[in-house]
C-alpha positions as CSV (number, residue, x, y, z in Angstrom):
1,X,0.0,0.0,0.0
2,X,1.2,3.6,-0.8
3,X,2.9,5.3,2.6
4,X,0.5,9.0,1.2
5,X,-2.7,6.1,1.6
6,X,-1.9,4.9,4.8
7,X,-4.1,5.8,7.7
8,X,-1.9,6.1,10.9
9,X,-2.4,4.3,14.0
10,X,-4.2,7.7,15.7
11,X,-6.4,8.6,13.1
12,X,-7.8,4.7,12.8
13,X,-8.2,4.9,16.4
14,X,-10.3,8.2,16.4
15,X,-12.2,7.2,14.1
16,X,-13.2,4.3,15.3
17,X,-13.9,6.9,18.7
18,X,-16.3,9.3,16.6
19,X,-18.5,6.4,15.2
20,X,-19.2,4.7,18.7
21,X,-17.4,1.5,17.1
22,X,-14.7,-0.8,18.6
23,X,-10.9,0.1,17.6
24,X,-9.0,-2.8,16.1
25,X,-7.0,-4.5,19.1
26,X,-3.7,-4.6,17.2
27,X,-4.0,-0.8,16.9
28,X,-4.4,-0.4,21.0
29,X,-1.3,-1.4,22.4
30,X,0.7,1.7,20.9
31,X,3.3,3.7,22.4
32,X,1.7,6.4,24.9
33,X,1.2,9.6,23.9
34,X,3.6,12.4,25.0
35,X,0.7,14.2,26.8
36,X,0.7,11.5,29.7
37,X,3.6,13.3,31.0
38,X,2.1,16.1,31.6
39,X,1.4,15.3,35.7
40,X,5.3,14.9,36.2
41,X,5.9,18.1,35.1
42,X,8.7,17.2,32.8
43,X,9.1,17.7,29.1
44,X,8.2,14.8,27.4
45,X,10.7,12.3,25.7
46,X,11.7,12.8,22.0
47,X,8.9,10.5,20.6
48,X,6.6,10.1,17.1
49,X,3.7,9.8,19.6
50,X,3.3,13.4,19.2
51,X,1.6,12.9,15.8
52,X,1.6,9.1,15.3
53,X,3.2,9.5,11.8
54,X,0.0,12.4,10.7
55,X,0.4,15.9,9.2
56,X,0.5,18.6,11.4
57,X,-2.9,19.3,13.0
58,X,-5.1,20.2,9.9
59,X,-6.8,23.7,10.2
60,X,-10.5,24.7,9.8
61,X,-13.1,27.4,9.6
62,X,-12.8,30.1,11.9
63,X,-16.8,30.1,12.1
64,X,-18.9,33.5,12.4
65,X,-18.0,33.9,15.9
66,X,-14.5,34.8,16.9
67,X,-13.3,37.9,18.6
68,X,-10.5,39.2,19.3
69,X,-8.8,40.8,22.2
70,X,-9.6,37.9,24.6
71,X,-8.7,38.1,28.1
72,X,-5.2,36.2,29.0
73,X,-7.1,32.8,31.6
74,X,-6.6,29.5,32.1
75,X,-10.0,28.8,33.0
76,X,-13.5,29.8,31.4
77,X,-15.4,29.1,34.3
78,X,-16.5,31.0,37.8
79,X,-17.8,28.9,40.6
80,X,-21.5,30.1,39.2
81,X,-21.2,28.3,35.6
82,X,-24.1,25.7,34.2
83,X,-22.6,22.9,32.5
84,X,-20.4,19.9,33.4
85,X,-16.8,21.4,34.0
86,X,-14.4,19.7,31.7
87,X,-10.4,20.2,31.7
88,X,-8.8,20.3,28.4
89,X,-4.7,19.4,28.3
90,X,-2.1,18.9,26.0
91,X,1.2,19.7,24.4
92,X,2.1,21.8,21.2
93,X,4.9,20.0,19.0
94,X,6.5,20.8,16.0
95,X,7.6,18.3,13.0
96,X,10.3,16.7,14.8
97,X,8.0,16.2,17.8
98,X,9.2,18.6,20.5
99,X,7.1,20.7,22.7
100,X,7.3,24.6,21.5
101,X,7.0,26.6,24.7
102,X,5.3,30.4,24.7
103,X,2.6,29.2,22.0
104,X,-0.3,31.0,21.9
105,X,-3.3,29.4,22.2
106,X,-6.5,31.5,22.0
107,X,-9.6,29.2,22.7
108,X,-13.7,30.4,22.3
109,X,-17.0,28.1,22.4
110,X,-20.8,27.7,23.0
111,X,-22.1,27.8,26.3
112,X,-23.8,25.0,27.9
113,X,-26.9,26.4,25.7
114,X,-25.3,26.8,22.7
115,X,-24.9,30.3,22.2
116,X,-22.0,32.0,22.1
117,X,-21.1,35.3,23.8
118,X,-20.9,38.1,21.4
119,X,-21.1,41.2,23.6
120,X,-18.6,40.3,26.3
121,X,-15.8,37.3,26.7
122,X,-17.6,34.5,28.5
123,X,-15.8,31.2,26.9
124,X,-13.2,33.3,25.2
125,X,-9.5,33.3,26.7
126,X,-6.2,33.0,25.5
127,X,-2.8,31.2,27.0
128,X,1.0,30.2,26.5
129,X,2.4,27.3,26.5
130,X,4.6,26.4,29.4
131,X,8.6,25.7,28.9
132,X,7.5,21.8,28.5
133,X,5.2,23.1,25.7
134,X,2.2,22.2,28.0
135,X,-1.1,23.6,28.0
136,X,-4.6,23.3,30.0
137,X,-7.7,24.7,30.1
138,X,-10.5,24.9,32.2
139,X,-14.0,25.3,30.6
140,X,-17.4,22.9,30.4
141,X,-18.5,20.7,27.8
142,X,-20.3,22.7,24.7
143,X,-23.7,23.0,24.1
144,X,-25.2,22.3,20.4
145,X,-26.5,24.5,18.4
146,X,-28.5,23.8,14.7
147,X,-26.1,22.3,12.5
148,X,-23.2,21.2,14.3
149,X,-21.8,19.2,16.6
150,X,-20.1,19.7,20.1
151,X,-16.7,21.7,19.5
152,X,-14.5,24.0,21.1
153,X,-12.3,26.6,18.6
154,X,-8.5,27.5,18.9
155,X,-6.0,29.7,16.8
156,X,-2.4,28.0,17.9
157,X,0.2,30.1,17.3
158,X,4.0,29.5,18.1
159,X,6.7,32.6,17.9
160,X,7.1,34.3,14.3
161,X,5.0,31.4,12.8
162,X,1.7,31.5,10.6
163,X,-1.6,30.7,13.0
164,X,-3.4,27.7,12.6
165,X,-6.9,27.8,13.2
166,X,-9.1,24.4,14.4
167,X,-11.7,22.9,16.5
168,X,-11.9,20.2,19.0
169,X,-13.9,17.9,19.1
170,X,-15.6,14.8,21.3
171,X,-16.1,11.3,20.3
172,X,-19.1,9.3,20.5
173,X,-21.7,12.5,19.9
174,X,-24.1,11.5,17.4
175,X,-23.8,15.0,15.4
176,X,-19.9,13.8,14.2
177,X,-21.8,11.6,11.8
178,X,-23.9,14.7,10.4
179,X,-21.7,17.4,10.9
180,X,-20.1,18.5,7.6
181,X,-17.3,20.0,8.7
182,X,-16.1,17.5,11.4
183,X,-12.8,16.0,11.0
184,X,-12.1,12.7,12.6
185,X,-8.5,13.6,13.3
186,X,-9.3,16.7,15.4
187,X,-11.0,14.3,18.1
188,X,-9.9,14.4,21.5
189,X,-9.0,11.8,24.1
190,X,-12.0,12.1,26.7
191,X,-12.8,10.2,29.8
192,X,-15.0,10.9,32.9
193,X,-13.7,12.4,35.8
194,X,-16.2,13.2,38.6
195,X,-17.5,15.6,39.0
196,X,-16.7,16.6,35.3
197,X,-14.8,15.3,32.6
198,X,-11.0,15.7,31.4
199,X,-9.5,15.5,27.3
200,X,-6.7,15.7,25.9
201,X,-5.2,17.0,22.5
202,X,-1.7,17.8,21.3
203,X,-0.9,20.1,18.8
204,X,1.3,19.4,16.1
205,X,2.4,23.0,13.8
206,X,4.3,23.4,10.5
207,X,7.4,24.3,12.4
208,X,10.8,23.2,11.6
209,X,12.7,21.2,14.2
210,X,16.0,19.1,14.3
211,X,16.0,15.9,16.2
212,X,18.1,17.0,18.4
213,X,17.3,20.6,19.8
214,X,14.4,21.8,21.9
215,X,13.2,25.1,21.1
216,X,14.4,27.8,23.4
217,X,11.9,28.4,26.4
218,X,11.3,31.9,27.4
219,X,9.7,33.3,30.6
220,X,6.2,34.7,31.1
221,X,6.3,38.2,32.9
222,X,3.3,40.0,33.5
223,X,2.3,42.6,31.6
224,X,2.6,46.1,32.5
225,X,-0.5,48.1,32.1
226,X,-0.8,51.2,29.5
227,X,-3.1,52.3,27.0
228,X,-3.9,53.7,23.8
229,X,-4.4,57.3,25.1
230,X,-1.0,57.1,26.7
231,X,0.9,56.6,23.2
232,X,1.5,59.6,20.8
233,X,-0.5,58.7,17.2
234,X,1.2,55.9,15.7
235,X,2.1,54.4,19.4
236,X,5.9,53.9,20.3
237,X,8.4,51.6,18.6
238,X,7.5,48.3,19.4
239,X,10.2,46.6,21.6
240,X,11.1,42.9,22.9
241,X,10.6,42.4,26.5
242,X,7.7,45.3,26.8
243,X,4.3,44.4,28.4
244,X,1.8,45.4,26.0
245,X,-1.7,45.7,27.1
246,X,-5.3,45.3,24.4
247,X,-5.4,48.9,22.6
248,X,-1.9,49.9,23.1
249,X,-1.0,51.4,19.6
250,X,3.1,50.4,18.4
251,X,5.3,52.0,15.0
252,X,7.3,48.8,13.5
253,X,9.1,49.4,10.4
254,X,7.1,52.3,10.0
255,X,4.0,51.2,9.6
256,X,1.2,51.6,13.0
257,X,-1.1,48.4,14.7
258,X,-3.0,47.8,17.5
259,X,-2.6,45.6,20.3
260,X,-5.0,42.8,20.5
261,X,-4.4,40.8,23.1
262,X,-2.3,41.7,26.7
263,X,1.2,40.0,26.0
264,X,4.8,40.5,27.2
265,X,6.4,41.4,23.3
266,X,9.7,38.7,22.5
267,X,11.9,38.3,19.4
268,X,9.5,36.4,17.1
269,X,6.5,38.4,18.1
270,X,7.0,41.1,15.9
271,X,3.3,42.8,14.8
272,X,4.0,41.4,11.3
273,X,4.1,38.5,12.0
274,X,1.4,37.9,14.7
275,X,-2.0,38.8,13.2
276,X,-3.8,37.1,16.2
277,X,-1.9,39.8,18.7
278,X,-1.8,42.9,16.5
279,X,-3.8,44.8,14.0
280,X,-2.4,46.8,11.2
281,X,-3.4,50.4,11.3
């Protein structure tokens, strides 16, 4: 058979997940994914278990919904929130399956209704990966809405790179078999955990690696607050290392943006090359 026709391990599996079907035993008994390492606190071991032999994680529609400018949280969820609390985890890898620390990773989703929040930013928040690469988020499961089935959406972003934009899905729902834009390989690993549930996904982008170097881990500081009334028109020169808040207005290479999202600014990050943290003016 053709390697380009072969159906990895993962996707077989996930598949088999989204139809309600039994896997094939030989397929179980795999290497564990990277993400199980995620309790010890330690980067995971160079492994293909980060993508099983797939292509990196395959993009989809943004949807009508997204907004930018979403607060920097963890978790989606106040001790008042309807719906079953579910914990979303993982790691971000690049092709030669090491974890990429400082990713962006800018979640939104239905509430337990199925409506999204348009006016404010309930479901909506953004993160970094940590120096493992790790990520985790603390929401509730989706509701539906007409049309589609459960899903969460995410732009995935690491330093100076393109962004990727997805969803996640769940297995066993019996919308993935109507849903026209579900993808079986965008499924996450769920299980019940009372009084909620946990997944897990890992992220794999179109970035470069060797086998034998892990990207270079820089430190989350908090930003410093300004805003755009503060700045002259046109902002300042955008600088590494500066805490930049939503609306703070920056000059690079001469031409103005915006700030969309409260970030401290590294090399990589420069406004060209970061659509999902600043706007061109």
């Amino acid at each position: 058979m053709d390697e380009e026709n072969k159906l990895s391990r993962k996707t077989v599996l996930k598949a088999a997940l989204a139809a309600g079907v039994a896997a094939p035993v030989a397929l179980i008994g795999g290497p564990a994914l990277a993400r199980t390492t995620v309790a010890s606190g330690q980067a995971p071991e160079l492994t293909p278990a980060c993508d099983d032999g797939d292509d990196p994680t395959p993009p989809q529609t943004e949807g009508p919904y997204f907004k930018p400018n979403s607060p920097q949280r963890t978790s989606l969820v106040t001790p008042n929130t309807q719906g079953t609390r579910l914990t979303v985890s993982g790691y971000v890898f690049g092709l030669g399956c090491l974890p990429i620390s400082r990713v962006l990773l800018d979640f939104w989703q239905a509430d337990v209704n199925g409506a999204y929040d348009n006016v404010g930013y309930t479901f909506r928040g953004h993160q970094f990966t940590n120096d493992q690469g790790a990520f985790s988020l603390s929401t509730i499961v989706p509701g539906l809405y007409p049309g589609r089935t459960r899903h969460i959406h995410v732009k995935v972003q690491a330093p100076g790179r393109p962004v990727l934009t997805t969803q996640l899905y769940f297995p066993n729902e019996p919308r993935n078999n109507t849903d026209s834009i579900f993808d079986p390989r965008l499924l996450m690993t769920v299980r019940d955990a009372p009084p909620g549930r946990q997944a897990a996904f890992d992220f794999v982008l179109n970035v470069p690696q060797t086998s034998t170097t892990r990207p270079t881990s820089t430190t989350q500081t908090t930003p410093t607050t300004s805003t755009s009334t503060s700045n002259p028109p046109g902002g300042t020169t955008w600088a590494a290392g500066t805490g930049y808040s939503a609306g703070t207005r920056v000059t690079y290479s001469g031409r103005g943006y915006v700030c969309l999202q409260a970030h401290t600014a590294q090399p990589g990050w420069e406004p060209p090359s970061t659509p999902a943290l600043w706007r061109a003016e």
